[in-house]
Structures are given as C-alpha cells and as structure tokens.
C-alpha positions as CSV (number, residue, x, y, z in Angstrom):
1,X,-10.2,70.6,-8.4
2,X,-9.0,69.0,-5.2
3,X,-6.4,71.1,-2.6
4,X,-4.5,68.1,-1.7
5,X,-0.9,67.2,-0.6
6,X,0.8,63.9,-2.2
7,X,1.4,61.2,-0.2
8,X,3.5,57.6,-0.7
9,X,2.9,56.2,2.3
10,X,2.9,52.1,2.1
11,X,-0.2,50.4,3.9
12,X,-2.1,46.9,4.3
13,X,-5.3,46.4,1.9
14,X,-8.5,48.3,3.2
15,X,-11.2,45.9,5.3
16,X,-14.4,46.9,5.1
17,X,-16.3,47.2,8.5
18,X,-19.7,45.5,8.2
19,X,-22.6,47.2,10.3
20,X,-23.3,44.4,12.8
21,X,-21.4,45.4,15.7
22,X,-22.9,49.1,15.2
23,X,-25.9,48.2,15.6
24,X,-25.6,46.0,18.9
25,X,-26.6,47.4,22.3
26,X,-23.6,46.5,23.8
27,X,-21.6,48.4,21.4
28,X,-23.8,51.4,21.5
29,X,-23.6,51.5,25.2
30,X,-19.7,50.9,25.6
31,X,-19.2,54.0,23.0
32,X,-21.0,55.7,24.7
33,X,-19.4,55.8,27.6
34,X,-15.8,56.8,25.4
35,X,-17.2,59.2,23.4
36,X,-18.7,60.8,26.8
37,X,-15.6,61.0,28.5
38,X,-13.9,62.6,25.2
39,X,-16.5,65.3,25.6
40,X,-15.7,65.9,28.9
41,X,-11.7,66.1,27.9
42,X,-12.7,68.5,24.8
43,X,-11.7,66.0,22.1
44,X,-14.9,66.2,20.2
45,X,-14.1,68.7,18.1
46,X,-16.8,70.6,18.0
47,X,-14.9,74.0,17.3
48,X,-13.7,72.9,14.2
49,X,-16.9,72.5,13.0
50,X,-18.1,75.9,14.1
51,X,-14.6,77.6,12.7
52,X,-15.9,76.7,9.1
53,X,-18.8,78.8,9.3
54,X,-21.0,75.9,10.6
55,X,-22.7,77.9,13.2
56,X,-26.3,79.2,11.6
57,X,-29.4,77.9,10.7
58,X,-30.6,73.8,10.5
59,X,-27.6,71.5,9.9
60,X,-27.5,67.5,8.8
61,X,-25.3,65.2,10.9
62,X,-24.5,61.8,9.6
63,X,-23.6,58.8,12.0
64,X,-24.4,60.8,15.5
65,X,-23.5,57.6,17.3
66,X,-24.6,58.6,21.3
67,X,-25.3,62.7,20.1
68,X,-22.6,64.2,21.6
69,X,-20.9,66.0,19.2
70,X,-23.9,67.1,17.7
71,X,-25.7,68.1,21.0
72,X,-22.6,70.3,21.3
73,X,-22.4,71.7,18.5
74,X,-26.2,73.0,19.5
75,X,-25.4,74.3,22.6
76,X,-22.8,76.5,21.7
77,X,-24.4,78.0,18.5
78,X,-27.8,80.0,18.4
79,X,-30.9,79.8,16.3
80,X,-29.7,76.5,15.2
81,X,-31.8,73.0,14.6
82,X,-30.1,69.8,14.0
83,X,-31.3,66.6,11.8
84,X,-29.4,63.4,12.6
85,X,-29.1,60.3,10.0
86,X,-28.0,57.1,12.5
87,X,-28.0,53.6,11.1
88,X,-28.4,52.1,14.6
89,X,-31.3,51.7,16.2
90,X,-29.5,51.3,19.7
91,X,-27.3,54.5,19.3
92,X,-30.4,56.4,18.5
93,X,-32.1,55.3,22.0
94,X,-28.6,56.4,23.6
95,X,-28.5,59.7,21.7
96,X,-32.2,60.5,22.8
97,X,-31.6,60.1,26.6
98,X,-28.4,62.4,26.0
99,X,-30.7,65.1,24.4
100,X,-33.1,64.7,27.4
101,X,-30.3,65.5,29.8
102,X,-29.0,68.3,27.6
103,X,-32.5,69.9,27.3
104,X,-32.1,70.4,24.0
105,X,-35.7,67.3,23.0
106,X,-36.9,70.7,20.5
107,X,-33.9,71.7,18.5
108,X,-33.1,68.1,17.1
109,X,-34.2,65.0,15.5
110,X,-32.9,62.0,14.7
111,X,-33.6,59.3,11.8
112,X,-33.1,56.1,11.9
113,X,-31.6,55.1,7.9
114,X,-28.7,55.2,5.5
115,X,-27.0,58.3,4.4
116,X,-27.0,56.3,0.7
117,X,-30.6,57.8,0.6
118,X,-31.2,60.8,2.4
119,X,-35.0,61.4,3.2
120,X,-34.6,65.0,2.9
121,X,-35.6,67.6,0.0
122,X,-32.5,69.7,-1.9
123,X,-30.9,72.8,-1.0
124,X,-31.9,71.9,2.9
125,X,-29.6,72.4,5.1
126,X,-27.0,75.0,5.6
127,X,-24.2,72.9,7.4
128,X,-23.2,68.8,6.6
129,X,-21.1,67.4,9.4
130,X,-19.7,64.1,10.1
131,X,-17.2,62.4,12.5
132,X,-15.7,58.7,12.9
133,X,-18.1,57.5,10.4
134,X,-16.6,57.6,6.8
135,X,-15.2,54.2,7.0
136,X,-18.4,52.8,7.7
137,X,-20.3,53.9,4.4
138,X,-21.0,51.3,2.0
139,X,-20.9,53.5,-1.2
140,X,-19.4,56.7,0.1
141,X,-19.5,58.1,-3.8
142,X,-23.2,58.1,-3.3
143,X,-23.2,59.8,0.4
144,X,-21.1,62.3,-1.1
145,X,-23.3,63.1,-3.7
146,X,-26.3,63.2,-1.2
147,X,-24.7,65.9,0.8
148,X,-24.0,68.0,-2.1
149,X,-28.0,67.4,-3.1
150,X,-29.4,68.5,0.1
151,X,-27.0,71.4,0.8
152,X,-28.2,74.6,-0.1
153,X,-26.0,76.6,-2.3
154,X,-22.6,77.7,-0.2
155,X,-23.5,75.3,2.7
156,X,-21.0,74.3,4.3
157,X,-19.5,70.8,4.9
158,X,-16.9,69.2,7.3
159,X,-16.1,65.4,7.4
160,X,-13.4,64.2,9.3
161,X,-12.3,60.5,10.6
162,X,-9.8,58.4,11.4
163,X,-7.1,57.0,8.2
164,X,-5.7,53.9,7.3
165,X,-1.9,55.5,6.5
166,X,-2.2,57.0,10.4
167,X,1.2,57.8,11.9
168,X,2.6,54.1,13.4
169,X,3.4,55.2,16.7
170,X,-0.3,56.3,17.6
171,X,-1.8,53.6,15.6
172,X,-0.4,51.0,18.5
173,X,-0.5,53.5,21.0
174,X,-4.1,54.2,20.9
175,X,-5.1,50.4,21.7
176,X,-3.3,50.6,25.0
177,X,-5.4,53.3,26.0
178,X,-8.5,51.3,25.4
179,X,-9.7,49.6,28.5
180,X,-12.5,47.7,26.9
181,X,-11.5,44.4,25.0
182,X,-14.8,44.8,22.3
183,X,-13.8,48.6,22.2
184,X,-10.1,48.1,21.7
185,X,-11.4,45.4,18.9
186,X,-13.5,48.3,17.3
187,X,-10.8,50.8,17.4
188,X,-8.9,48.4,15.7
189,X,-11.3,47.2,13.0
190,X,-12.2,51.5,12.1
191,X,-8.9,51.9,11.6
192,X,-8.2,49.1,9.1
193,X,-11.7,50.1,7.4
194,X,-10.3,53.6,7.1
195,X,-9.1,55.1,4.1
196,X,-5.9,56.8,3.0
197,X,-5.7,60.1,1.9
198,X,-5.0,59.1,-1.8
199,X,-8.2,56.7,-1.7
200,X,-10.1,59.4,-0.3
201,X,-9.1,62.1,-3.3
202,X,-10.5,59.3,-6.0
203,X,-13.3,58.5,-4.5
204,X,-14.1,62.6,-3.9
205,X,-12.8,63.4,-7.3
206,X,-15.7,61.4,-8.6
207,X,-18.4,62.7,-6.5
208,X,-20.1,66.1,-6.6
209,X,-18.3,67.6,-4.0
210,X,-16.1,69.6,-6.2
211,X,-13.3,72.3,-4.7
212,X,-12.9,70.6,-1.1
213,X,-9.9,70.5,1.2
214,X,-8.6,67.3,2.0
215,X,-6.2,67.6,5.1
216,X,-4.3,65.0,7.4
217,X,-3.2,65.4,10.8
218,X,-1.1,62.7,12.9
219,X,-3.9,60.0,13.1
220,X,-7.0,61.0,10.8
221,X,-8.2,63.4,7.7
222,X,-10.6,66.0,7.7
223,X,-12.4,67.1,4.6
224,X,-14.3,70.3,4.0
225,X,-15.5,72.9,1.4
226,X,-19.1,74.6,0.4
227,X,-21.8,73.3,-2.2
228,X,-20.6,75.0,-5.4
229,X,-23.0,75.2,-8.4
C-alpha cells in the first residue's frame, strides 16, 4: 500500500527526455559546474538521505552525474562504500576527477550502464539513492524493481526529483536563475520529462517497491521506504 496524498492538479502531456544531451561533454561539464556550486550552497541534499537511516555499510547510487552528492554522502558517514550506476561516459570522467580531489579513489566506484539491468547480485546493498534522475529512465517499472532485487532485506531507499505538476511560480522562476542557455534548455526539458505525483503512484504501485512514501514539496517529490519481503 502506498502513503500518498491526492492530487488534481491540471498539467501539459509528459515529454520524454532522450539520453543524447546526457551523454555530451559539454553538458557533463556545464552541470558540473551547477551542481558544484549547489554543494557549496548546501542544496544537495545530502542530509536527507542520511536522516532515513542511509548512513551504514555499501550503498547503490543511480545517475551520480559529476559525484557530488554521492561523494558527500561518503564523507559525512563512516565505514561506508559507494557503487555508482551512470549512463554517461563524460559524467563519469567528471565524477572521477571530483573523487580524486575529495580523496575518497578507495571507497567508491562507478559503472558506466543502465539502471534497467543492474550488474550487481541480490540482497547487495544496504542503501538505494537517487537524485534528478527519475525522469530520465526509460522503463522506470523495471529500475524500480532492480532496486528492490539488489537491496538486502530492510535496505533502505530514497529517490527524489524534480515533478511535472511543480508549483507555477518556481517553474518560471528557476529559468531566470540559469545563466547558461543549454543549461536553462535542460532545466526546462527535466522538468517537462518529469512526472506528477499521480503518475508516479501507478507506475510504483506496479513495481516491487511495495509500502513507500511518496511526498511533494514546492518543486519536486521524494520517494522513500525499505525492501519489504
């Protein structure tokens, strides 16, 4: 059963984000360089992760883009190791170099693949976590079901992104504060491949993932819950 709270807001038709520009040096480099200065303003939310008992043993983190979240997620926990499923070769160069200048080359690896397919045994990994990448899985049924596989029994999983039903005022506001063209254009295109909160419930409700939380905040969603047998 899903914890969930109804929603009727009225929005435009999903449009799925292809994996192109993801891939692209360019891109990788320009997010870096946003997604480093959110982690110098705090806004990665890495405490959120920790708060749901996140904080032991070797974790799975889909879509790392540049590594920062993860990176600091492993510097403020202890006796932790990190695996990280990236569908971008270029991001995956970036998040190396990051890990070099963290110091943190032992405690981490990343793979180059799709989430669809996880190369990793069952009951793995005590911690799943993912952020601003939901709207770019193909088949995000079958992702879902790949964390609850390798997730060991109670482990522990927290997925949040932006959403598609996203209070108005931020959704134009946000833009403005873009000072890249191409990132301002990415912004835009995440958001309109988001999903809503009621598209999000069907497509969990028919997934593995049984018992999660599904909440909404101003301009995203967060889902979480544990592996339940």
């Amino acid at each position: 059963m899903l914890i969930k709270v109804p929603c009727n807001d009225m929005v435009k038709r999903r449009l799925i984000e292809t994996d192109e520009l993801i891939k692209s040096e360019l891109h990788a480099q320009m997010f870096d360089k946003m997604m480093r200065g959110e982690r110098d303003k705090g806004w990665l939310g890495t405490d959120d992760i920790i708060k749901t008992g996140i904080r032991h043993g070797l974790a799975l983190e889909i879509g790392p883009g540049p590594g920062y979240l993860g990176l600091e997620w492993l510097k403020e926990t202890l006796g932790t190791n990190l695996k990280a499923v990236e569908i971008s070769p270029a991001m995956i160069v970036i998040a190396k170099k990051n890990t070099i200048e963290y110091d943190l080359e032992a405690r981490i690896e990343y793979i180059n693949g799709d989430a669809q397919e996880l190369p990793f045994d069952d009951d793995m990994f005590n911690g799943v976590f993912s952020r601003f990448s939901l709207h770019e899985w193909k088949q995000p049924t079958k992702i879902f079901n790949e964390i609850y596989r390798v997730l060991r029994p109670g482990g522990i999983y927290y997925i949040s992104d932006l959403r598609r039903d996203m209070n108005l005022l931020l959704r134009w506001f946000v833009p403005l504060m873009i000072k890249q063209k191409e990132m301002k254009q990415s912004y835009i295109s995440s958001v309109n491949a988001s999903y809503t909160y009621e598209e999000i419930s069907t497509i969990l409700e028919e997934s593995k993932l049984k018992g999660c939380i599904i909440k909404k905040d101003i301009g995203g969603l967060v889902i979480m819950g544990e592996k339940v047998i």
